[in-house]
C-alpha positions in Angstrom: 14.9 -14.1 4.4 18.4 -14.0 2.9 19.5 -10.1 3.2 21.2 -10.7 -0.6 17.7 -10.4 -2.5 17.5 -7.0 -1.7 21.3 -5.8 -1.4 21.7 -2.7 -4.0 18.4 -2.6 -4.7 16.6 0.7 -5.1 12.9 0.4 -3.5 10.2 3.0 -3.8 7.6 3.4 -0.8 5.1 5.7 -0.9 3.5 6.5 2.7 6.8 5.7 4.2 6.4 8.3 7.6 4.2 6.0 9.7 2.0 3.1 9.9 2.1 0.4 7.2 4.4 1.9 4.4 7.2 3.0 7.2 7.5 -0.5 8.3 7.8 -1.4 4.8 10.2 0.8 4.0 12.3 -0.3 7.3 11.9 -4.0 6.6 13.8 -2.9 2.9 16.5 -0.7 4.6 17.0 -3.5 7.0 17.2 -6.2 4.0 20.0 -4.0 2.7 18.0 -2.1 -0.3 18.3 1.6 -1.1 15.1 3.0 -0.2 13.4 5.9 -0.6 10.5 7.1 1.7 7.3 9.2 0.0 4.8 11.0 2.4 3.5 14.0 2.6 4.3 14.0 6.3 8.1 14.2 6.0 10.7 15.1 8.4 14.3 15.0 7.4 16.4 12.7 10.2 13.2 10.8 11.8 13.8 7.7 9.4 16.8 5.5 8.7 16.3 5.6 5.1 16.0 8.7 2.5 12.0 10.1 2.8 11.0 13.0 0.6 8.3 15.2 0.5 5.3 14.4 -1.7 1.7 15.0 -1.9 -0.4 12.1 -3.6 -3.1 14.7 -4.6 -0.9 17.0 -6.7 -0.2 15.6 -10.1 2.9 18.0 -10.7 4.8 17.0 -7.8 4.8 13.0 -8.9 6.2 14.2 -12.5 8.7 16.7 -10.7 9.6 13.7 -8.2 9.7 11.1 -10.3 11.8 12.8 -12.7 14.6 13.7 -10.3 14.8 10.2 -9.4 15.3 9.0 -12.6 18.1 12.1 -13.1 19.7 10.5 -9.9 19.5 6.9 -11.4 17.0 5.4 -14.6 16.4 2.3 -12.1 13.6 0.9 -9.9 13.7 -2.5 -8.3 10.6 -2.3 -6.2 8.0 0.2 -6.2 5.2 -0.3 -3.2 2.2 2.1 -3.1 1.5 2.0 0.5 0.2 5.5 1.4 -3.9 5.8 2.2 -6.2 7.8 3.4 -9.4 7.1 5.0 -12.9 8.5 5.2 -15.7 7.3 7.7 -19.1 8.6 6.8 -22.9 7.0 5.4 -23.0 7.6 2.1 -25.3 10.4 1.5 -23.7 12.2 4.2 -20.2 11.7 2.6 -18.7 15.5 1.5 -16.9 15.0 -2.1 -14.1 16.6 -0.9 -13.7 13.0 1.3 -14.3 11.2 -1.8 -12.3 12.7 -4.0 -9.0 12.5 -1.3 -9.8 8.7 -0.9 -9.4 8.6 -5.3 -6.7 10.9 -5.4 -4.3 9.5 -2.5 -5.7 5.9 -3.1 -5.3 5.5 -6.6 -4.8 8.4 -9.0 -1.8 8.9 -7.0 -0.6 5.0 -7.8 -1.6 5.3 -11.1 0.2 8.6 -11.9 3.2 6.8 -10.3 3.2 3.6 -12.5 2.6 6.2 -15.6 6.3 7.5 -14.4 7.9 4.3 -13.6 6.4 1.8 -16.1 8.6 3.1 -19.1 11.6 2.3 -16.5 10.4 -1.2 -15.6 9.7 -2.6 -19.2 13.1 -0.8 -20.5 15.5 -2.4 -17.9 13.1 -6.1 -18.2 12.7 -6.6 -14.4 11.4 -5.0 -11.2 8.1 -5.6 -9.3 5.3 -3.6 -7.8 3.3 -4.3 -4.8 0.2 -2.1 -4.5 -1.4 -2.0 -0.7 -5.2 -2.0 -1.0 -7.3 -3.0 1.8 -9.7 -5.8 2.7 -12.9 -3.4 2.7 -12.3 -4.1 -1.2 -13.8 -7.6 -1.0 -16.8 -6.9 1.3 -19.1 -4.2 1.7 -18.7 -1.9 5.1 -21.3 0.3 6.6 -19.8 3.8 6.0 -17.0 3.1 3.6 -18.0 4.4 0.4 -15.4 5.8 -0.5 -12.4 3.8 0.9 -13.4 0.6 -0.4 -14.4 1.8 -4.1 -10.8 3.7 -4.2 -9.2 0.3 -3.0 -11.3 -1.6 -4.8 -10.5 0.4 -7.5 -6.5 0.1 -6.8 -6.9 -3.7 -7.3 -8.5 -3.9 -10.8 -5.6 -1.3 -11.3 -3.0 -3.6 -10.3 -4.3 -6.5 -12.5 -4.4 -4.5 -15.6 -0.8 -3.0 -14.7 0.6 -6.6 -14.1 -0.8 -7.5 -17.4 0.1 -5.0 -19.8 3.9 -5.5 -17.3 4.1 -9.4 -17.8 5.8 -9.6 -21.3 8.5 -7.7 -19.9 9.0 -10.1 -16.9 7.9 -7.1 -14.5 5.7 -8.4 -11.3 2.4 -6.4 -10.0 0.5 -7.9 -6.9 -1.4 -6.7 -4.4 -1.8 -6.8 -0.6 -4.9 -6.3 1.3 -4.8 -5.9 4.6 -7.4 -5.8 7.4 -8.0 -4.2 10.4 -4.1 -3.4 11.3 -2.6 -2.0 14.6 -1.3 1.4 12.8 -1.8 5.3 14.5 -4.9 5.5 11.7 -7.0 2.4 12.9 -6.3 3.6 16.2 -7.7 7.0 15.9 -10.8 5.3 14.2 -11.5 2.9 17.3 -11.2 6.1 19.6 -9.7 3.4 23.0 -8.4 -0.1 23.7 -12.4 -1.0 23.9 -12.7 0.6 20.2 -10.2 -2.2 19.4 -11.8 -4.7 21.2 -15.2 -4.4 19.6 -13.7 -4.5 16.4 -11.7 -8.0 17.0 -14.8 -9.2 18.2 -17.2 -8.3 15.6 -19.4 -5.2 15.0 -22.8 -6.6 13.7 -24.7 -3.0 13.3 -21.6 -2.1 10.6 -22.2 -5.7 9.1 -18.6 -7.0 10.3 -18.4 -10.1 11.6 -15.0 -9.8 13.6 -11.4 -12.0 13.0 -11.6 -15.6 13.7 -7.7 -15.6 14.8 -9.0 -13.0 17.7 -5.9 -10.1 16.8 -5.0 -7.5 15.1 -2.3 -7.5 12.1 0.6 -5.8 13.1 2.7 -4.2 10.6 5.4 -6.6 10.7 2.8 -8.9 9.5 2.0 -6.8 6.3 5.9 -6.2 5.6 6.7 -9.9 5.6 3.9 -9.9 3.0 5.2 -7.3 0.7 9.0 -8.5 1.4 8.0 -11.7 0.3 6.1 -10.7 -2.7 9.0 -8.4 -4.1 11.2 -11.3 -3.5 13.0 -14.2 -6.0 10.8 -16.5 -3.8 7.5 -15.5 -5.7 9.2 -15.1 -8.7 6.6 -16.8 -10.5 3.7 -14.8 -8.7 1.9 -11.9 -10.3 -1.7 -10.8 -10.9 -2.5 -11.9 -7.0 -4.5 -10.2 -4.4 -3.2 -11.6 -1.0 -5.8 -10.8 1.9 -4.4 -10.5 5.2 -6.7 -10.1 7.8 -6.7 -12.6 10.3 -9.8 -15.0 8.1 -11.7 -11.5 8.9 -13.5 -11.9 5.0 -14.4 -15.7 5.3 -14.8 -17.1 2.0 -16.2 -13.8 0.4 
């Protein structure tokens, strides 16, 4: 991809300390955009770009945030809501607390974000947002209450932000992966069999396993959203691209 599309671009990530949204945000830097890293895990001098403190459940620090930001500079290229959480349990046994976390991080935070940001975009005609949902939004999984109605609920998000954003030539997708190589998916599986099993199929939680027999990696995802903020889909908006290795079928 031709380093230029990004070059003094200012890009947003939010979950940019680890796993999905740090390779994002790397994939940005290394494309020659300014980027700035959100996670509430944040430790100056571990990244090679700019990551500030912020935690998706508290409504005051996205305004205080957000605000700065647009003291420092009233632009936004790209804004990617990568940061998740997720919460295993059946659903009567499910605490709200868990539920409410999975809302809050998963899409009251992105929400609360484009409520910042949107007056920005459809002021300066131009910029795109990439929202990272998941694949659990498309099919049902055993113990997943939560996380797939937050995603699920990020998407229908998206499309309404990307419609109320296309008179202003402004962009909004989403990307959903599947099961991903990142530290959280590895904590979930437990061990190298954990992973195995799920590749292969878990019938008893009603997943059927990923015809191209791997894992995404996070490169995969990043090539994704780098491609989606790009001039190359410049003509692509209101889209949900599932990545996940055919693990959905035609559902």
């Amino acid at each position: 991809m031709n380093t230029s599309h990004f070059a003094d671009q200012r890009v947003l990530v939010t979950g940019a300390a680890s796993g999905i949204g740090r390779r994002i945000a790397e994939a940005f830097h290394t494309q020659g955009a300014e980027v700035i890293g959100l996670d509430v895990n944040s430790l100056p001098g571990e990244t090679p770009f700019r990551l500030l403190a912020l935690d998706l459940r508290v409504p005051g620090q996205i305004t205080a945030i957000c605000r700065h930001l647009q003291q420092e500079w009233p632009r936004l290229d790209v804004l990617v809501n990568a940061a998740g959480v997720l919460r295993i349990a059946k659903l009567e046994a499910t605490p709200l607390e868990d539920w409410q976390t999975c809302l809050d991080v998963n899409v009251t935070g992105p929400f609360l974000l484009l409520q910042q940001w949107l007056p920005v975009f459809k002021q300066q005609r131009s910029g795109v947002i990439i929202n990272v949902a998941s694949n659990a939004a498309h099919v049902p999984r055993s113990g997943m209450a939560a996380y797939g109605a937050s995603k699920a609920a990020l998407i229908s998000l998206s499309h309404c932000a990307g419609l109320e954003l296309a008179p202003y030539g402004v962009r909004c997708n989403v990307v959903s992966p599947g099961s991903t190589d990142t530290p959280m998916l590895r904590a979930m599986c437990g061990d190298t069999q954990g992973l195995e099993r799920l590749i292969q199929g878990i019938p008893a939680q009603f997943k059927l396993g990923i015809p191209l027999a791997k894992l995404a990696t996070v490169d995969d995802i990043a090539a994704a959203v780098l491609f989606l903020a790009s001039p190359s889909a410049g003509h692509i908006t209101l889209q949900d691209l599932v990545i996940d290795g055919g693990a959905t079928l035609a559902a």
